[in-house]
N, C-alpha and C positions, 0 to 999 in steps of 0.2 A: 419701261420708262414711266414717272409719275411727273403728273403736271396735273395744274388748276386751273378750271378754267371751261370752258364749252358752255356754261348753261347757271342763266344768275342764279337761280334755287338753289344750286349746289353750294352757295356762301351762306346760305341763312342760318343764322347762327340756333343751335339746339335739334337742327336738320339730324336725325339718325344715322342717313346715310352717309352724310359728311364725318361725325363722328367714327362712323365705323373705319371709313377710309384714315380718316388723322391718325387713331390710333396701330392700324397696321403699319402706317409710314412711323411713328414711335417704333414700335415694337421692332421695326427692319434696321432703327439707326442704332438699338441697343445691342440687336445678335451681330451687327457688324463690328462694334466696338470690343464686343466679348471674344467673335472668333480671330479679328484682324492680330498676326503675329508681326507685322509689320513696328517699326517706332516713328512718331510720329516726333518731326524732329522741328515745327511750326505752324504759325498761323499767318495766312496772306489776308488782310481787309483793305477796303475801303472806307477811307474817313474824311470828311468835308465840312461845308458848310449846311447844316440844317435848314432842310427847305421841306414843307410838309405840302403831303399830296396824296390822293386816292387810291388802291393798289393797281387802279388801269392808265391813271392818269401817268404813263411813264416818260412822257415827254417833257415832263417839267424839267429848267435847267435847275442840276443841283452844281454849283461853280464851287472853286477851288479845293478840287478832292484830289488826292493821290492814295497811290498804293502803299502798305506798311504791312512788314514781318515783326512777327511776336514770335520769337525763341520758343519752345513750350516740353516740360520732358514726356515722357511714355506715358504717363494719368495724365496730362492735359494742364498741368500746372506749370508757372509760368518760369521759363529758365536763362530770361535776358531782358533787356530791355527793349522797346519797338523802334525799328530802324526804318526810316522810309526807304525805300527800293525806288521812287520814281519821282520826278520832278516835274509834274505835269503844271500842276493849278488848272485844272480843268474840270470839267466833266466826266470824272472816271467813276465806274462802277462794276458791279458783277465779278468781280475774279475768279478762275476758276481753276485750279490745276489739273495738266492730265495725269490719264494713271500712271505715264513711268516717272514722276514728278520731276521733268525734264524743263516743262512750258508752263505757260501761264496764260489763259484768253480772258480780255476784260471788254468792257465795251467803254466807248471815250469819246465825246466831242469836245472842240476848243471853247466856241461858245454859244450862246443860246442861237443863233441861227442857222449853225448847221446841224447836221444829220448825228445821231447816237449809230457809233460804227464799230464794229470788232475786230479786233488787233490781238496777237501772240506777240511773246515773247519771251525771252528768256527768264528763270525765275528770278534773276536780281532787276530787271526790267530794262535789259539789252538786248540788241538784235531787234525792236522794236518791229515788226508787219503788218500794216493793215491788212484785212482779209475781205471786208465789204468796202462797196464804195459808192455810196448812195451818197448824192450832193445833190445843192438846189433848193435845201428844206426852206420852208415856209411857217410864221408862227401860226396860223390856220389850219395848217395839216402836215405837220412834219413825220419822215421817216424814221422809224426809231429801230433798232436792233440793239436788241439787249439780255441779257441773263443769259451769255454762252456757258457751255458743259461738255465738257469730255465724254465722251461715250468709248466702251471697251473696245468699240473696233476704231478708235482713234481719228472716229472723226467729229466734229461741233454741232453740237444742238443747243439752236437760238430762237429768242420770240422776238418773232418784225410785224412792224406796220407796215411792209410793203407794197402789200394788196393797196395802201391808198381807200380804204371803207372804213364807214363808221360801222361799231356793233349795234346792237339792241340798246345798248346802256348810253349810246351818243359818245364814246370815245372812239379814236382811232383804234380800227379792229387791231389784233392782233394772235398771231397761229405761231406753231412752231414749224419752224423750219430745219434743213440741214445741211452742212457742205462739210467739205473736204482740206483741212488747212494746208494740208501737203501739196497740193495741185499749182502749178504754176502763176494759176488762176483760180485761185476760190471761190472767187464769189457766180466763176460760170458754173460751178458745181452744185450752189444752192438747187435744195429742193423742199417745196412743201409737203408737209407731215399730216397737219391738221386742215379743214377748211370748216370750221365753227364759225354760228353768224356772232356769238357771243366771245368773249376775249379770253384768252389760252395766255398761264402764264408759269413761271418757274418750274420748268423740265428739272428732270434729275432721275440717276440710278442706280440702282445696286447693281454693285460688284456682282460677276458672277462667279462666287465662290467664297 
């Protein structure tokens, strides 16, 4: 699993070590593209209103986002037009598809006073489930979970403000954590990953194979 985050130095920009890292994550999204025999039959985003903000500041509200599919053929070029999947007008972000390209995890609040919370669903954006269920947020220190990701053993990895701490940098900390979407109950599944004083952010993985 690759994520950002643990330790500010690690952003300074012309850092070696950073470089060294960026460029092996290039070089793993290229040999994936070249060995994947799979067809690649779309793209799922998130698109909203433009609200600019920090890469830790993740509790900002970003309002009237929904989810949209772009057609796309086997090179990546575009083979339709974009279709919204969802009708939210909210707080949506992160989407994420699993590997058997069955589901879809995004992260959503209604409005800026509650909580950023992770929900599945089906890939046309049916069957709708939350998964976390953190309420109560505050504009002072709100819960945030966000940037869900499929892992091959098919279960979610997410970055939360749960802990409730500030880091080093004076934002709401944030780790990565992990639960189980298939569980009756999800969110008793959650477990943390990481315990960085500094903020942990965009997990993700290669395939194995």
């Amino acid at each position: 699993i690759f994520h950002r985050g643990g330790n500010a130095q690690f952003f300074k920009r012309g850092d070696p070590q950073l470089e060294v890292i960026t460029q092996f994550m290039l070089d793993v999204r290229r040999d994936l593209a070249v060995e994947d025999t799979g067809i690649m039959s779309g793209v799922i985003f998130a698109a909203g209103d433009a609200v600019p903000r920090t890469l830790f500041d993740i509790a900002v509200f970003q309002g009237g986002s929904d989810l949209y599919f772009l057609p796309t053929q086997i090179d990546g070029s575009a083979a339709g037009t974009v279709r919204r999947i969802t009708n939210f007008n909210a707080d949506v972000r992160d989407p994420s598809v699993s590997y058997d390209g069955t589901q879809l995890a995004f992260a959503m609040r209604a409005n800026s006073t509650d909580c950023l919370n992770i929900y599945v669903s089906d890939l046309d954006g049916t069957n709708q489930r939350q998964l976390t269920r953190d309420s109560g947020c505050n504009v002072s220190f709100p819960v945030s979970n966000v940037e869900p990701v499929w892992g091959p053993d098919d279960l979610i990895y997410f970055v939360s403000t749960r802990s409730r701490r500030r880091s080093e940098g004076g934002y709401p900390l944030s780790n990565i954590y992990r639960m189980n979407p298939a569980d009756p109950e999800p969110s008793s599944t959650i477990l943390q990953l990481t315990f960085n004083v500094d903020n942990e952010v965009a997990p993700t993985f290669r395939y194995p194979f």
